[in-house]
NUZAMAR-97006 format. One record per atom (N, C-alpha, C, O): residue number from 0; atom name; x, y, z; residue in one letter. Coordinates in pm, whole numbers, always signed. Each point is the difference from the previous one (the first is absolute). Example, Ala and Ser with C-alpha at 12.3 -4.5 7.8 and 13.67 -1.06 7.14 Angstrom:
REC   n atom     px     py     pz res
REC   0    N  +1319   -569   +780   A
REC   0   CA    -89   +119     +0   A
REC   0    C    +90   +120     +0   A
REC   0    O   +104     -2    +66   A
REC   1    N   -139   +107   -138   S
REC   1   CA    +82   +119     +6   S
REC   1    C    -77   +109    +73   S
REC   1    O    +51   +111    +17   S
END
This chain:
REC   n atom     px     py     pz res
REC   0    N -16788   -211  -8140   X
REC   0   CA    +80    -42   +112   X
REC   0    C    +64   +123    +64   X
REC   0    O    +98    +56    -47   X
REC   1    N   -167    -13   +170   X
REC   1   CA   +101    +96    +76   X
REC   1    C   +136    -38    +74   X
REC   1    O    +15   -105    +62   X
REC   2    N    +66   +188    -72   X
REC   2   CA   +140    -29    +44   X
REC   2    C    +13   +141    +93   X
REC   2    O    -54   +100    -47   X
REC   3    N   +114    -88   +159   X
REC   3   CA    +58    +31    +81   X
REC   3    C   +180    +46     -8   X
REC   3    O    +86    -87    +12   X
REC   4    N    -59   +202    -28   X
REC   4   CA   +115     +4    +98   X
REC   4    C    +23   +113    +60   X
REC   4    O    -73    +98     -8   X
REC   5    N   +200   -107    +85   X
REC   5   CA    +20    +74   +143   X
REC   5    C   +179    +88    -19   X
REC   5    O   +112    -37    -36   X
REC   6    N   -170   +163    +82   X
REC   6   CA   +182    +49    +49   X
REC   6    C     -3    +20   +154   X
REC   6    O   -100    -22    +69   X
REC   7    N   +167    +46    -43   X
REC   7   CA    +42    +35   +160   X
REC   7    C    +85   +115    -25   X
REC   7    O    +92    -10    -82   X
REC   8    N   -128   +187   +186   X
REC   8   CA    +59    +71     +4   X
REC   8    C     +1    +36   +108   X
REC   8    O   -105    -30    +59   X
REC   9    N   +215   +109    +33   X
REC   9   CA    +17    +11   +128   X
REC   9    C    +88   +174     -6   X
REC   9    O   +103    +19    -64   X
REC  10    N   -174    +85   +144   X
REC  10   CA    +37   +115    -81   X
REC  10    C    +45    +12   +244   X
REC  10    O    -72    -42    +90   X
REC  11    N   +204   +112    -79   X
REC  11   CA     +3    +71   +125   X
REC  11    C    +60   +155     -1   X
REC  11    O    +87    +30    -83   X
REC  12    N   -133    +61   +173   X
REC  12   CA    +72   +135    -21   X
REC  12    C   -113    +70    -67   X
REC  12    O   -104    -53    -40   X
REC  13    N   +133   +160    +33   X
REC  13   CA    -80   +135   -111   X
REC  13    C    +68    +27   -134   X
REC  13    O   +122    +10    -12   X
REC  14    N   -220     +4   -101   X
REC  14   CA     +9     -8   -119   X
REC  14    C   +164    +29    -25   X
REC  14    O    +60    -61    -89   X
REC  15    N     +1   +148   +166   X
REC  15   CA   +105    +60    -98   X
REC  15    C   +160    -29    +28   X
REC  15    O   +100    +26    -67   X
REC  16    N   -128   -125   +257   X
REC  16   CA   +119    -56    +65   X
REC  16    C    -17   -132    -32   X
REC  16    O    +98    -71    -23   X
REC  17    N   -215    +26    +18   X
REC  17   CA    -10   -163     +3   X
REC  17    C     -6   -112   -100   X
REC  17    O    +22    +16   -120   X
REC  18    N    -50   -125   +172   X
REC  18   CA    +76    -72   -177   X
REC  18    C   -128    -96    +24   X
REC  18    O    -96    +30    +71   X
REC  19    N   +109   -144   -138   X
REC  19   CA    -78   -109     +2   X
REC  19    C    +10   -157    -87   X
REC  19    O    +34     -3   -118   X
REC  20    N    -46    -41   +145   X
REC  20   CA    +50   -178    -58   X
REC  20    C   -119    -41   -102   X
REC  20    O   -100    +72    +11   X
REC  21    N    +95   -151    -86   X
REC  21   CA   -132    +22    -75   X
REC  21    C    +51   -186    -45   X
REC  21    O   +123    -13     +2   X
REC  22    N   -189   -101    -34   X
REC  22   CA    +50   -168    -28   X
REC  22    C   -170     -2   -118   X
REC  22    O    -99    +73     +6   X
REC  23    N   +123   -164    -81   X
REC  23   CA   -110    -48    -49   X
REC  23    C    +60    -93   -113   X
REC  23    O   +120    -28    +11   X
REC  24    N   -178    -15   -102   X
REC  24   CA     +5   -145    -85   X
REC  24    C    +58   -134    +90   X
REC  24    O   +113    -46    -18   X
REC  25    N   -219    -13   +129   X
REC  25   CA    +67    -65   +126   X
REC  25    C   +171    -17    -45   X
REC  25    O    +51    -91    -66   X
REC  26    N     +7   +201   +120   X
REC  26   CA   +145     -9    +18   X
REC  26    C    +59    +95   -132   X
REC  26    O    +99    +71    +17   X
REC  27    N   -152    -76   -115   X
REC  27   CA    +59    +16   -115   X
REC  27    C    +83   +163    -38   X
REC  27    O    +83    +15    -90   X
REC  28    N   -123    +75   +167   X
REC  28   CA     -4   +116    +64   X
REC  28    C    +23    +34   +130   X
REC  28    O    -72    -51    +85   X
REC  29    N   +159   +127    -52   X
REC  29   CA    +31    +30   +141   X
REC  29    C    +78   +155     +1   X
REC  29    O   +119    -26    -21   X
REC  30    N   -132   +143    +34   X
REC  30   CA    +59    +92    +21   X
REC  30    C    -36   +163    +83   X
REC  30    O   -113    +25    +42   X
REC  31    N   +186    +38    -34   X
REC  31   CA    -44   +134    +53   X
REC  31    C    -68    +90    -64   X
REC  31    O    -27     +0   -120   X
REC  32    N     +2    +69   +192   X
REC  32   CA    -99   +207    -56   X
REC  32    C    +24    +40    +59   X
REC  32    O    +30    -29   +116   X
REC  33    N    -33   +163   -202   X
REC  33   CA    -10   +133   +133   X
REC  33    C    +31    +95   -101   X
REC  33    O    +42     -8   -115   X
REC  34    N    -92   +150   +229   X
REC  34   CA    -54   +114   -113   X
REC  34    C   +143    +20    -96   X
REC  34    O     -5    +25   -121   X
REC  35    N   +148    -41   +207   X
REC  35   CA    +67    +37   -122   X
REC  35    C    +61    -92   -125   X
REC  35    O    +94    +21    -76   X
REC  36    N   -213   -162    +89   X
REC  36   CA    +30    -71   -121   X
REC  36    C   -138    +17    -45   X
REC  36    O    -23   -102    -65   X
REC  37    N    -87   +181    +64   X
REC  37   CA    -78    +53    -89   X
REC  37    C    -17    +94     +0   X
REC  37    O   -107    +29    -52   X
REC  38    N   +173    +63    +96   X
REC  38   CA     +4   +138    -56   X
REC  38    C   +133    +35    -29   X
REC  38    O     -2    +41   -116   X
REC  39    N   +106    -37   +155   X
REC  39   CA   +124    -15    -19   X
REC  39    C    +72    -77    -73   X
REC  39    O    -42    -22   -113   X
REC  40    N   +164    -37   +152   X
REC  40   CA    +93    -78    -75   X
REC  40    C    +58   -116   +114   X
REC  40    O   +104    -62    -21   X
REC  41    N   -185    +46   +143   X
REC  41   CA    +33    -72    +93   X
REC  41    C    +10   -169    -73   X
REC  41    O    -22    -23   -119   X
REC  42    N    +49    -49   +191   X
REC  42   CA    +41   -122     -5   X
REC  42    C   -171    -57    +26   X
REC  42    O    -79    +77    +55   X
REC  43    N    +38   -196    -93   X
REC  43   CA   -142    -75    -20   X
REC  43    C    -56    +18    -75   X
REC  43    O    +45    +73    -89   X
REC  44    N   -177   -128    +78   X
REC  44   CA    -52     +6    -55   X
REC  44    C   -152   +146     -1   X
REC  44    O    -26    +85    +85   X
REC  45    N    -24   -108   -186   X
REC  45   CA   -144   +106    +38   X
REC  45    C   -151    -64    -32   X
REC  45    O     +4   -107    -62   X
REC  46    N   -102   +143    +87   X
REC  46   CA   -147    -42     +7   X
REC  46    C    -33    +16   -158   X
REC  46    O    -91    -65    -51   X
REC  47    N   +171   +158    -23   X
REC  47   CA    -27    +59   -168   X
REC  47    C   +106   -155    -43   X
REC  47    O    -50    -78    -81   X
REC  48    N   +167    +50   +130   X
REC  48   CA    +33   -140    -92   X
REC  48    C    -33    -60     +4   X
REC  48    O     -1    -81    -93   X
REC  49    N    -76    +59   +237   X
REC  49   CA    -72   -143     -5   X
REC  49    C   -122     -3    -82   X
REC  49    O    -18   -107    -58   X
REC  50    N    -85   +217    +35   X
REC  50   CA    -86     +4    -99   X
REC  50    C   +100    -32   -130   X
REC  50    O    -35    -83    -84   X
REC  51    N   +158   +151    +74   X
REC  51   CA    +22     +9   -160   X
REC  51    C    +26   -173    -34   X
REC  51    O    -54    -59    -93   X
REC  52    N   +136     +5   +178   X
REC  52   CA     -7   -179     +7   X
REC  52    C    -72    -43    -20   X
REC  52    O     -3    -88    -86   X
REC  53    N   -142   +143   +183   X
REC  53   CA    -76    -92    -35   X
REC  53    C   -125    -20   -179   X
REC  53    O    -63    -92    -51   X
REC  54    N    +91   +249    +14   X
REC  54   CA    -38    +48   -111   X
REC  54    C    +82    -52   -111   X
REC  54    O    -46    -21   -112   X
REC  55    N   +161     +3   +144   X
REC  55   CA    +67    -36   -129   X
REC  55    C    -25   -145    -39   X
REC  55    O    -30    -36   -114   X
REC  56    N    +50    -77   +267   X
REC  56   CA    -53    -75    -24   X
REC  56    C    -88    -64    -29   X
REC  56    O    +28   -103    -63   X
REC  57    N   -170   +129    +92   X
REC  57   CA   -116    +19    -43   X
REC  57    C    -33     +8   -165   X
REC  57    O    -69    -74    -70   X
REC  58    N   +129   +170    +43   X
REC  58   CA     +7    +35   -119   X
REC  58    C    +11    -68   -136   X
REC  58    O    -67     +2   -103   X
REC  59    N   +225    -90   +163   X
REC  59   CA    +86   -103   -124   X
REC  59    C    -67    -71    +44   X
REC  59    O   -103    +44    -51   X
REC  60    N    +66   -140   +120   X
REC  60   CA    -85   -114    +17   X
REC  60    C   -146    +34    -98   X
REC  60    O    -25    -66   -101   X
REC  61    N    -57   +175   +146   X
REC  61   CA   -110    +34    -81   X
REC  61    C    +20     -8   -185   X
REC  61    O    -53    -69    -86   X
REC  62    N   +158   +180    +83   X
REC  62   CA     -8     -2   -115   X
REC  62    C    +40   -129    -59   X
REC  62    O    -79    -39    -86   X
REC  63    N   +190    -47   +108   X
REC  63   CA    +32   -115    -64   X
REC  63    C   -121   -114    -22   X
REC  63    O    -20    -69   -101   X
REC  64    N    -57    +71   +237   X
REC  64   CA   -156    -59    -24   X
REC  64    C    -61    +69   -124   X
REC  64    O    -44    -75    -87   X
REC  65    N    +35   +203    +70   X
REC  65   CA    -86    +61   -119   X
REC  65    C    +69    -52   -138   X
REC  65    O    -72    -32    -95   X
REC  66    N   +202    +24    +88   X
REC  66   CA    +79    -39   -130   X
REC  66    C    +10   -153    -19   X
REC  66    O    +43    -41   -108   X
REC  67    N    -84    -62   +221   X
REC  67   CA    -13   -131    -31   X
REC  67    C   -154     -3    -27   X
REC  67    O    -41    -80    -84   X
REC  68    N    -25   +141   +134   X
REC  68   CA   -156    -23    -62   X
REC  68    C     -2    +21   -140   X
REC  68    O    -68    -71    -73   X
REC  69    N   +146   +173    +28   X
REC  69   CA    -21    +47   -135   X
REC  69    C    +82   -169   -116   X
REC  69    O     -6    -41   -116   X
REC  70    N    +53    +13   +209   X
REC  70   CA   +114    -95    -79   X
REC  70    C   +144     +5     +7   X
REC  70    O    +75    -85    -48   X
REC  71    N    -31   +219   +130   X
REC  71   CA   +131    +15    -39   X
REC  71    C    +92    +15   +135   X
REC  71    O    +54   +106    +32   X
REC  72    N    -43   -224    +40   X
REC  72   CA    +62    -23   +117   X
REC  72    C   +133    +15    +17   X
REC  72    O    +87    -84    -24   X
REC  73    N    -70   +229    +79   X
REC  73   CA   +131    +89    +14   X
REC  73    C   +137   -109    +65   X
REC  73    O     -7   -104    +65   X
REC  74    N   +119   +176   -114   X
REC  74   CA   +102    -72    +15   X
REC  74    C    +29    +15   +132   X
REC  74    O    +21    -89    +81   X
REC  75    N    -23   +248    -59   X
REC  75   CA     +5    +99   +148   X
REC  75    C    -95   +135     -4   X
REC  75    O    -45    +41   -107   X
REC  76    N    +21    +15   +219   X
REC  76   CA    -41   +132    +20   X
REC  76    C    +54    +67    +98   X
REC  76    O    -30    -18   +118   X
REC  77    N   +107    +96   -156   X
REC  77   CA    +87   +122   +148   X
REC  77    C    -56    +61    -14   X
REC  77    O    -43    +36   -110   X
REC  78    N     +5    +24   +253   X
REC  78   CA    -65   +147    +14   X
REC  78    C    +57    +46   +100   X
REC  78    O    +34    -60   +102   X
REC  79    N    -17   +212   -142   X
REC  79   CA    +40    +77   +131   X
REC  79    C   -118   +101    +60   X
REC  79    O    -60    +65    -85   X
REC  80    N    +25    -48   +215   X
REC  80   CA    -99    +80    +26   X
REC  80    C    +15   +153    +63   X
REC  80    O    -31    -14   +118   X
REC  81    N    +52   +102   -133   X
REC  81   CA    +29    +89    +70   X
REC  81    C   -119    +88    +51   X
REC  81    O    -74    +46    -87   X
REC  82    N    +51    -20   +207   X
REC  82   CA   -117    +40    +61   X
REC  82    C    +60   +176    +70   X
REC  82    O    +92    +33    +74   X
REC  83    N   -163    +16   -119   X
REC  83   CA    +54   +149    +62   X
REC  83    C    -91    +38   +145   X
REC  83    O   -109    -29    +50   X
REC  84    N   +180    +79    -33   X
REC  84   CA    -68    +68   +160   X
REC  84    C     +8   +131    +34   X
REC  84    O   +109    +38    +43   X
REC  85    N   -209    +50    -52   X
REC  85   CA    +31   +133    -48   X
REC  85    C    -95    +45   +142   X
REC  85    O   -120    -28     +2   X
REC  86    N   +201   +118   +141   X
REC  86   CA    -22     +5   +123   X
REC  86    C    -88   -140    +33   X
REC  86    O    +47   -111    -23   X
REC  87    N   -142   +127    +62   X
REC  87   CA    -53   -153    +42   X
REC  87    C   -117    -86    -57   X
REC  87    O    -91    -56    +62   X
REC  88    N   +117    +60   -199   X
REC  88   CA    -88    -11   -122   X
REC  88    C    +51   -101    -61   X
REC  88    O   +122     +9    +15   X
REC  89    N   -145    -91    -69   X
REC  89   CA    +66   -103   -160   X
REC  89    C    -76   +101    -88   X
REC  89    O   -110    +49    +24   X
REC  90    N   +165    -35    -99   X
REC  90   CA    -39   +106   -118   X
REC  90    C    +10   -102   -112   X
REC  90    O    -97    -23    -72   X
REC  91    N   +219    -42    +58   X
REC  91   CA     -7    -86   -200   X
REC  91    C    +77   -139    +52   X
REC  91    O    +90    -25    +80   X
REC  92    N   -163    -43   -157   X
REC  92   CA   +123   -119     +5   X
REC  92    C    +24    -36   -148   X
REC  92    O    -96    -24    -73   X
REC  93    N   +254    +18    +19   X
REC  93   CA     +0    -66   -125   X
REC  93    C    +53   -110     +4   X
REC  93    O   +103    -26    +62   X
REC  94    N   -192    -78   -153   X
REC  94   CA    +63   -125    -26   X
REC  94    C    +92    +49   -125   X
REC  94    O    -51    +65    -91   X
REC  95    N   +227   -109    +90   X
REC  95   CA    +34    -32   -129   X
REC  95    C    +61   -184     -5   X
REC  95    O    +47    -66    +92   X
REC  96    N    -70    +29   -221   X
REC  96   CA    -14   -146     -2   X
REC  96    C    +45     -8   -119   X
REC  96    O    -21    +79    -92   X
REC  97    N   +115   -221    +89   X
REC  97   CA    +30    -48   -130   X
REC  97    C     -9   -114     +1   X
REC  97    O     -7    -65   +105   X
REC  98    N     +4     +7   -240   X
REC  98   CA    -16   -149     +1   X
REC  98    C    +52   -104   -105   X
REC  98    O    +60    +55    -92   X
REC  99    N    -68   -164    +84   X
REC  99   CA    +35    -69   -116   X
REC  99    C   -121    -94     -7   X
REC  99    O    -37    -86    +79   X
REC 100    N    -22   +133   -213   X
REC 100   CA   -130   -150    -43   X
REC 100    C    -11     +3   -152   X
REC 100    O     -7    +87    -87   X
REC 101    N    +11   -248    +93   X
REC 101   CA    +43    -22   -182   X
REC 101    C   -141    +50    -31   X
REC 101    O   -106     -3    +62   X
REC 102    N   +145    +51   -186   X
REC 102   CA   -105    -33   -117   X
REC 102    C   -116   +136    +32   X
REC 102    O   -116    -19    -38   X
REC 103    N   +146   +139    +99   X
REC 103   CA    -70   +107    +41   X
REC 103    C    +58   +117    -47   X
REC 103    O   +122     +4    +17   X
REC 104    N   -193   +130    -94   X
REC 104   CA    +76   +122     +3   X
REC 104    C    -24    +96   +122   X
REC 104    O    -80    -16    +92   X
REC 105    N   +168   +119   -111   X
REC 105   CA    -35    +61   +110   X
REC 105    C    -96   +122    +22   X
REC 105    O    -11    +57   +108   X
REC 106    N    -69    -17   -240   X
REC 106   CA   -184     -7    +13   X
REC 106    C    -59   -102   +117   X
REC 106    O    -45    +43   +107   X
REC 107    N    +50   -144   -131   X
REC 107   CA    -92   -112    +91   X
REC 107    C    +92    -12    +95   X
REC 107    O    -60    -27   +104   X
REC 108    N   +169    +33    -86   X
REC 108   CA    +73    -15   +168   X
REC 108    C    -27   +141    +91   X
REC 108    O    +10     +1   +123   X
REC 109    N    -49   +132   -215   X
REC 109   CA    -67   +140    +91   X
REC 109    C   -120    -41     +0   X
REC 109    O    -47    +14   +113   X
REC 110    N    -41    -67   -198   X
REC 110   CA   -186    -13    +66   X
REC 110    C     +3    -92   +114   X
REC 110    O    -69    +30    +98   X
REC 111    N   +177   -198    -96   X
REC 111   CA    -34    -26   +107   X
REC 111    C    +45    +76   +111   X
REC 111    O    -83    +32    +86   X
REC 112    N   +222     +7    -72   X
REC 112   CA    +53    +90   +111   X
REC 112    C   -123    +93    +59   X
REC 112    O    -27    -10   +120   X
REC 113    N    -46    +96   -201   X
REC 113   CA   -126    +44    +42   X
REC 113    C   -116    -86    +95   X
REC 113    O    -56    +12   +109   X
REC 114    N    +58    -90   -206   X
REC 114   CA    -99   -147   +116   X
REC 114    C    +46    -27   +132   X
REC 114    O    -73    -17    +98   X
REC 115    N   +160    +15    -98   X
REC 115   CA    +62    -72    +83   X
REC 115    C    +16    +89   +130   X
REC 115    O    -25    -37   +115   X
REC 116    N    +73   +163   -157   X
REC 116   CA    -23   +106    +83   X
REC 116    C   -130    +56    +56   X
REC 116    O     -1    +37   +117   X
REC 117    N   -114    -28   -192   X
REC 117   CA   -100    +28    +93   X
REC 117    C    -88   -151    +40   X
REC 117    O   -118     -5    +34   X
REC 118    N   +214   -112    -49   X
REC 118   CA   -109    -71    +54   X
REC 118    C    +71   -120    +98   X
REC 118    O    -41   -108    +42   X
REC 119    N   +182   +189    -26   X
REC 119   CA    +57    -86   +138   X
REC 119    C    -65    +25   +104   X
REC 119    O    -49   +110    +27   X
REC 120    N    +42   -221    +50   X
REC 120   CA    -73    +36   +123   X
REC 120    C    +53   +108   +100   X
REC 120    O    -75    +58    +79   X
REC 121    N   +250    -30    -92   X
REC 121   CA    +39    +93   +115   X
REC 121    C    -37   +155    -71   X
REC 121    O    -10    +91    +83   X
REC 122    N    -13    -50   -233   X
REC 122   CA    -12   +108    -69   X
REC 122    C   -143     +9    +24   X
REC 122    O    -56   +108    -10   X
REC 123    N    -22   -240    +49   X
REC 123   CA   -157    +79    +55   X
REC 123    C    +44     +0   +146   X
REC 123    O   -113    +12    +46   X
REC 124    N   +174    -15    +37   X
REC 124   CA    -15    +50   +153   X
REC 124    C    +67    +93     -5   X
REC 124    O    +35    +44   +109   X
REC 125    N    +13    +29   -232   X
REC 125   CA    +97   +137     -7   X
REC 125    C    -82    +53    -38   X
REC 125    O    +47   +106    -40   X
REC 126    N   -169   -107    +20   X
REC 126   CA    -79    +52   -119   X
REC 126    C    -22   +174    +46   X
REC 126    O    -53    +70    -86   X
REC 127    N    +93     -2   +217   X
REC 127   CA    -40    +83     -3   X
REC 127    C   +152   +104    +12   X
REC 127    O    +10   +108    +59   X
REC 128    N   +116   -197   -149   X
REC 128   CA   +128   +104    -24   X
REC 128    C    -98    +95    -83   X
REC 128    O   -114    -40    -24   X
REC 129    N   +150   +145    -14   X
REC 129   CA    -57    +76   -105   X
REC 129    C    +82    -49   -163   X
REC 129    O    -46    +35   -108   X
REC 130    N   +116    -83   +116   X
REC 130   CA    +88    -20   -112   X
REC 130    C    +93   -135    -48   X
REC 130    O   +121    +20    +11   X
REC 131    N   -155   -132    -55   X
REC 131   CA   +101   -120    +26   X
REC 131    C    +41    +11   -208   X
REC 131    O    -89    -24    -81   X
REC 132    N   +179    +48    +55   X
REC 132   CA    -14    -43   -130   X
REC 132    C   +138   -146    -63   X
REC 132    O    +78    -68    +66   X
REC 133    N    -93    +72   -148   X
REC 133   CA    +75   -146    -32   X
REC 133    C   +108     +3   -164   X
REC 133    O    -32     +5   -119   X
REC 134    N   +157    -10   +183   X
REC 134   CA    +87     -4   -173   X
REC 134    C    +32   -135    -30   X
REC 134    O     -2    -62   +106   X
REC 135    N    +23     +6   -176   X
REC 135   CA    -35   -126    -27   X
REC 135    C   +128    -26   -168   X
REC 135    O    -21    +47   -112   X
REC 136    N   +129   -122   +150   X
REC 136   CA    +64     -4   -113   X
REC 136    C    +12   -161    -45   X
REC 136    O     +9    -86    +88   X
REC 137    N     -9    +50   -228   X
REC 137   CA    +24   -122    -46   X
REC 137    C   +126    -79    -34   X
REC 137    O    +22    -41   -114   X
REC 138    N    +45    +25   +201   X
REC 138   CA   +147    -36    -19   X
REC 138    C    -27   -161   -101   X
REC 138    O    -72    -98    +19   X
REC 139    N   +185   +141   -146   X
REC 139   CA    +10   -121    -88   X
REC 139    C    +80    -84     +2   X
REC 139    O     -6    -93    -80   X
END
């Protein structure tokens, strides 16, 4: 089953005066950019969080699928994603993630974290960061 979805971005001005509005999850999202909220410390958002959002999320959903297949259907999965941007490159993204799932050590909560990471669907349309790696802790 293919699924579809959509952002809307609206960029005015030159890279370094101008800003831009960016909406997507119909409504669920709505905010600004501009170079000095991704390169700087400006106010909005950047094109690297919205990958890291969408990577993180991606992610806990995946992996929690990999840990209910196995049998062991997580309580939660947080992940944080941090995506670097090194001049106009993504160079690494790390997932770190924790979780709570009965009855698992945290041997088998790092092999799935591994799964899960190279086989989310947004970590294959990243597939050409040079570097994504994944820490993965077992909260008891």
């Amino acid at each position: 089953m293919a699924v579809e979805r959509n952002a809307d971005a609206r960029w005015e001005g030159d890279l370094k005066r101008g800003n831009g509005h960016v909406e997507f999850g119909k409504g669920a999202y709505s905010g600004s950019y501009s170079y000095a909220s991704r390169w700087e410390s400006g106010e909005g958002t950047s094109p690297e969080e919205m990958v890291a959002a969408a990577h993180a999320s991606c992610f806990s959903m995946a992996f929690a699928n990999t840990l209910a297949g196995e049998g062991h259907t997580p309580d939660n999965i947080r992940t944080t994603a941090t995506v670097t941007l090194d001049g106009l490159d993504v160079t690494k993204i790390h997932l770190k993630t924790r979780g709570e799932v009965p009855g698992i050590d945290q041997a088998a909560f790092e092999k799935h974290a591994e799964d899960a990471k190279v086989n989310c669907p947004i970590s294959k349309a990243l597939a050409s960061v040079p570097e994504i790696t994944v820490d993965a802790t077992l909260d008891s």
